[in-house]
N, C-alpha and C positions, 0 to 999 in steps of 0.2 A: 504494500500500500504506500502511494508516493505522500507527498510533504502535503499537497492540496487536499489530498482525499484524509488527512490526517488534520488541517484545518478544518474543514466542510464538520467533521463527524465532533472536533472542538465547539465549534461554533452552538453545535444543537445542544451540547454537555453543556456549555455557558449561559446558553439561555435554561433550561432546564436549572441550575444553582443558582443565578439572579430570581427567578419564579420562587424559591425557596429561601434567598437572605436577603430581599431589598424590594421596596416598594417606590424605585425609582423612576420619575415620569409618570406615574401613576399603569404604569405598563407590567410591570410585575405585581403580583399578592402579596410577597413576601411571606409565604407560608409552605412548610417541608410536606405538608398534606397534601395540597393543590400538588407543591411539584414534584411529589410519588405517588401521586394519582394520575399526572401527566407521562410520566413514568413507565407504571405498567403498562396502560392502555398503549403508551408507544411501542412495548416491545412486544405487545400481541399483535399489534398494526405493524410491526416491522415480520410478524412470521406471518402474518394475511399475505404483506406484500412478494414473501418469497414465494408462498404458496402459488401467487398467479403470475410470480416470474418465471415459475419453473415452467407453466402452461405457454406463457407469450415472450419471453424472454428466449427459451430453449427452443419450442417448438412450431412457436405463431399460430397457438389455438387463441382464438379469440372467443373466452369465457366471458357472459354477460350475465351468469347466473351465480355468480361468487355469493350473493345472498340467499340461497336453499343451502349450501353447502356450509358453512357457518351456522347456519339453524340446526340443520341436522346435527354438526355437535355438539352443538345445546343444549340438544335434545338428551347427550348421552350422560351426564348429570342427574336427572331427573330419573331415566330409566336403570339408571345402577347405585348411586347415591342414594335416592330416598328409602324411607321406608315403608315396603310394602301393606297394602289397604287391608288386611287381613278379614274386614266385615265383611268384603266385597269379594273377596279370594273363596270364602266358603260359602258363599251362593253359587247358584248356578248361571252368574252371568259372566263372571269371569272364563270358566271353562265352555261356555257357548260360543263368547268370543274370541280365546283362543283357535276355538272350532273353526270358526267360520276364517279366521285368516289363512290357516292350512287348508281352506277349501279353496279359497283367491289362490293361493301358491300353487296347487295343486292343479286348478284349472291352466293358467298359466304357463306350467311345465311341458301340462299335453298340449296345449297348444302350438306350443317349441317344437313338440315331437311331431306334431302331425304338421306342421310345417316344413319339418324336412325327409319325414318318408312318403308322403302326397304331393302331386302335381297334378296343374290344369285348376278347373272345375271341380274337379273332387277334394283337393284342397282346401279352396275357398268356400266352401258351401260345410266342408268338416270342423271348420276352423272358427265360421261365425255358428254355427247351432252350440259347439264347445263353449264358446266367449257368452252368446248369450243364456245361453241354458243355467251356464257357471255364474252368470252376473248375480240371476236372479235365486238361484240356490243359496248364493254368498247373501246375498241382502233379507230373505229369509232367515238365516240365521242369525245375520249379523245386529241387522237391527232390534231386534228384543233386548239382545243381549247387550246394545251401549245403552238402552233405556235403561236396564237395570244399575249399571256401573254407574251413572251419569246421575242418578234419581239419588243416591248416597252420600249426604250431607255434601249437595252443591255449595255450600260457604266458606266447605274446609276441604273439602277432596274430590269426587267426582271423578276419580279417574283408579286405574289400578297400583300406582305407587309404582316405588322400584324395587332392587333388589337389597338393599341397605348395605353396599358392599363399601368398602374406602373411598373415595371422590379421585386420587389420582388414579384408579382405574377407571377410570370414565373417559380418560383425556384420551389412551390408544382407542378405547372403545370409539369417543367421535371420531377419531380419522377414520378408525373401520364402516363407519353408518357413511360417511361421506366417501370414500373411496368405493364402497358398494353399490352407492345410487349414481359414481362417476363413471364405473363401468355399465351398470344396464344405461346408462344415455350414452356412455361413448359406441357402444354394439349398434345401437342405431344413428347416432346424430354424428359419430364423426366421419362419416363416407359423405356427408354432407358437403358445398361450397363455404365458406369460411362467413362469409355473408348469412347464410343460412343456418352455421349453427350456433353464430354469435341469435338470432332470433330463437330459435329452440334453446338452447340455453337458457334464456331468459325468461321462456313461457314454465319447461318445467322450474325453474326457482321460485318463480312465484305460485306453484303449484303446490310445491312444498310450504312453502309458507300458508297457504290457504288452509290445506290439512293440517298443519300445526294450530290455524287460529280456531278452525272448526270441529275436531275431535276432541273432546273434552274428554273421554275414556285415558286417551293417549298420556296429555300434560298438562290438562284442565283449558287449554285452551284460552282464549284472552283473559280469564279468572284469573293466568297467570300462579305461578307456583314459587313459592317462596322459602327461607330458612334451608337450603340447600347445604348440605354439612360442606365446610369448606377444610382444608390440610392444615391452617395453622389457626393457631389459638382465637380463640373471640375476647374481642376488647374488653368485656364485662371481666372475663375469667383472671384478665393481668390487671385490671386496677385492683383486684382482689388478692396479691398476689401481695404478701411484705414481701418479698425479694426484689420484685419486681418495682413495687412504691418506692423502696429505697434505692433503686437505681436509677429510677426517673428523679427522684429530689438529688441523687451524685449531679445531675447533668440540668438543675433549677428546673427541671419542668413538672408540671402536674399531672397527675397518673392517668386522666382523660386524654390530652395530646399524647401523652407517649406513646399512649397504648396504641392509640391509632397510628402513630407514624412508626412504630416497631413491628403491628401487624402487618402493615403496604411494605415496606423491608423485606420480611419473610415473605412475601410475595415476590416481589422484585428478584430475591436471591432464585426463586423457584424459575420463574420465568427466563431470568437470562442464561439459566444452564439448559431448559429447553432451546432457548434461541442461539445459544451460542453449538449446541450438538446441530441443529439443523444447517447453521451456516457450515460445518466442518465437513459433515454429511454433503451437501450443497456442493462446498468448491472441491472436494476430491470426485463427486460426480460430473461436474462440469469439463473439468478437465484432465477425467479421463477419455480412452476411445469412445466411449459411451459417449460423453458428453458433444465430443465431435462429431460424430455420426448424427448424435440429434442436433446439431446445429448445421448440419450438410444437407438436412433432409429440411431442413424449416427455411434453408437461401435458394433450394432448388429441387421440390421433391420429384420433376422428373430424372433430373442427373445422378438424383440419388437411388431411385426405383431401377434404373438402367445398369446399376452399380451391385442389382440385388438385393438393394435391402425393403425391408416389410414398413411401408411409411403407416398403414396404416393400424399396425399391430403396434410400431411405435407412438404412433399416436395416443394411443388407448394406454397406453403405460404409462405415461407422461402426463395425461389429464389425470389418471387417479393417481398417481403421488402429487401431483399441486394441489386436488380434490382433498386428497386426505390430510395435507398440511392444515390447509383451510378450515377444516374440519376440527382440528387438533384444536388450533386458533378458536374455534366456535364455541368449545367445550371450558377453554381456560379461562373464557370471557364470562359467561355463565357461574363458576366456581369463583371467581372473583368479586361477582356484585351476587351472591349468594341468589339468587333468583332468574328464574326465565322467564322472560315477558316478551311473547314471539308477537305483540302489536310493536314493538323498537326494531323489528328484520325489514328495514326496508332497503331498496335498491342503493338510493342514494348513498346513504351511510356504508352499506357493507358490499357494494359492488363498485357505485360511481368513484367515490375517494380511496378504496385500493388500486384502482385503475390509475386518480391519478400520484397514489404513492411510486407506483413504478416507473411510470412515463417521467416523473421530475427526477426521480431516484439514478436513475438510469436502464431501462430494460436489459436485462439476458447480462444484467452484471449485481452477483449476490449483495454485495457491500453497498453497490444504489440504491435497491430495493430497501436494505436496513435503516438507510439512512434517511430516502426519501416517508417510510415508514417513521421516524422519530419526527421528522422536521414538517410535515404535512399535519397529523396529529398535532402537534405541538399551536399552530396555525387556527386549525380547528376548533381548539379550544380555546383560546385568547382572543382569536379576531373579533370576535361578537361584542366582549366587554371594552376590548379597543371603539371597534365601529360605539358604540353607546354613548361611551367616553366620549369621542371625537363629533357625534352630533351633538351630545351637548354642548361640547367649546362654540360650534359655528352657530348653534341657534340662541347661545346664551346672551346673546344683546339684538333678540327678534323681539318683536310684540306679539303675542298670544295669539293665534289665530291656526285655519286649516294649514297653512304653509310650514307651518313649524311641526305641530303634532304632523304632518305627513314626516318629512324628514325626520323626525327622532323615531316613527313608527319604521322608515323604513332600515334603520341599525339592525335590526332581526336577520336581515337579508345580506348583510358583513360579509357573512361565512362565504355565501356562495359567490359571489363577487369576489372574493378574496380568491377563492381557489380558481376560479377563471381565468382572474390575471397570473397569478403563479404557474398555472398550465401553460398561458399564450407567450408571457416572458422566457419561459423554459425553450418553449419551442423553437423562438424566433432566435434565441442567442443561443445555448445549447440543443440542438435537437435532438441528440445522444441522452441526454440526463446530465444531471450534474455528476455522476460520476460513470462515465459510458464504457459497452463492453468495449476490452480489446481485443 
């Protein structure tokens, strides 16, 4: 890493410690809270952005659906973390609904089968009587059995619960839920034009998100699911703690702040030895033959098919390890704000701005992606109380009227104007990234 890319990655570590000891300009908080909450969230937003480095960077799949895949390991929190609804586990709605998903799977399968031992008309005609005879079989079953799930103290549960296993085993588990819905869409959407499955992509993401918001058996659905066991300690448990009080009064602070800023620490520490194994994992795959092959095939996949090689088995390997990054990413996000709230999975936030972490970051180079991932984030969260700030300065010597409240209304909209320009600056003067491959 040269002198610049060693500046660039200073520069974000400076603003991240000014956010923390100085309320200068009115442009930092001056609080170690804000700036390792800024923190984490950058180094989950720095493994988002590897994740779809690894898709656009390496291979030039244009992913538009980075937000189902992020939900999905959200998802995997809740289905292994919590703990199971044992009311609802010994009725018969739980085992109905089990039923009925192995009847979906099941139809499914033969469907698979009879698509590839039939042809013609015989085919097609064995294929929809399968699909719809299985629909309706499935929805017989299925439907009784979420009213029953669902009818179970809607205020507090609703749903089947998990497995109440440890929370860091959830985190492989998302990338497994995300790299398994990355392969059934890569078997059909990546034979696709690049155009078309940057569209498909984005249709099933928001498919998944729909099922997230309207299954309430599944993870309560927008009721949203809360108190998610997290890996390190809870704040309540260290202010409680004389060792711990008497460490926070060694260092004058009061056993409230500490405790918060010692729990975002033990996050912090968890976090960047996930992000620093994936960056290690990352550049020894990048540049090996592997990684040159997938970069041979993404400058020119005819020259490379001509060469022998399988573009689009490569493909499909490549979208589920960026899938399953994202995934991972999904799952840490979740475990950090103790809760899953699948009405926050929108495009915007977990599709538009990891797009543009990598494009400023630099694409198809791991260290831009991490970087663009800190300093993006970082952007994100302060431009809005910048923009507030900064309309009140301009409208603070206006007279009261529509003209003023418009302008101070429109500070809400900072963010996105902000990242506008920082995309179209990037562009025009570096079009590589700020730190581009070599």
């Amino acid at each position: 890493m040269n002198l610049r890319n060693l500046l660039l990655f200073g520069f974000v570590a400076l603003l991240i410690v000014l956010e923390g000891t100085t309320t200068a300009f009115g442009l930092f908080g001056g609080s170690w809270n804000t700036a390792l909450g800024i923190l984490n969230m950058g180094l989950i937003s720095a493994i988002l952005a590897l994740g779809v480095n690894m898709q656009w960077g390496y291979a030039g799949l244009f992913n538009v659906g980075v937000v189902g895949f992020v939900a999905l390991g959200g998802l995997a929190p809740v289905l292994v973390s919590t703990q199971p609804v044992t009311e609802v586990w010994t009725t018969q709605g739980a085992g109905r609904l089990i039923l009925a998903l192995l009847i979906g799977l099941a139809v499914i399968a033969l469907a698979i089968v009879l698509y590839g031992r039939l042809r013609g008309r015989n085919r097609t005609l064995a294929i929809l009587a399968v699909l719809i005879g299985g629909f309706f079989l499935f929805r017989a079953v299925f439907d009784p059995a979420v009213d029953v799930v669902e009818s179970f103290q809607p205020a507090t549960h609703s749903n089947l619960g998990g497995l109440g296993l440890p929370v860091l085993l959830a985190w492989p588990v998302g990338a497994l839920f995300a790299a398994g819905a990355a392969w059934v869409i890569g078997k059909t959407a990546l034979g696709l034009r690049s155009d078309y499955l940057a569209i498909a992509t984005l249709g099933i993401g928001e498919i998944i998100i729909a099922v997230m918001k309207n299954e309430d058996w599944l993870a309560r659905g927008v009721k949203n699911v809360i108190s998610i066991p997290r890996p390190v300690p809870y704040e309540v448990d260290l202010q409680r703690d004389p060792g711990f009080i008497d460490l926070a009064a060694s260092f004058g602070s009061d056993p409230v702040t500490a405790s918060t800023v010692a729990v975002k620490l033990l996050y912090a520490g968890l976090f960047v030895v996930i992000l620093l194994a994936l960056i290690w994992a990352s550049e020894k795959a990048l540049n090996s033959p592997w990684g040159r092959m997938m970069r041979a095939i993404r400058d020119n996949e005819t020259a490379a098919e001509a060469m022998g090689k399988d573009v689009t088995r490569r493909h499909l390997q490549i979208f589920i390890l960026g899938s399953a990054v994202c995934g991972l990413a999904g799952a840490m996000i979740v475990t950090l704000d103790s809760q899953l709230t699948p009405g926050t999975y929108n495009p915007l936030r977990f599709t538009f701005l990891i797009w543009v972490m990598v494009i400023v970051g630099g694409s198809g180079n791991n260290w831009g992606s991490v970087l663009g991932g800190f300093l993006i984030w970082f952007l994100w969260i302060k431009v809005e109380p910048w923009g507030h700030a900064l309309m009140g300065l301009i409208t603070s010597g206006m007279a009261e009227g529509a003209l003023k409240s418009h302008l101070q209304d429109s500070a809400a909209h900072m963010r996105l104007l902000t990242m506008g320009l920082v995309l179209l600056l990037v562009l025009r003067f570096s079009p590589r990234g700020l730190i581009p491959e070599r």
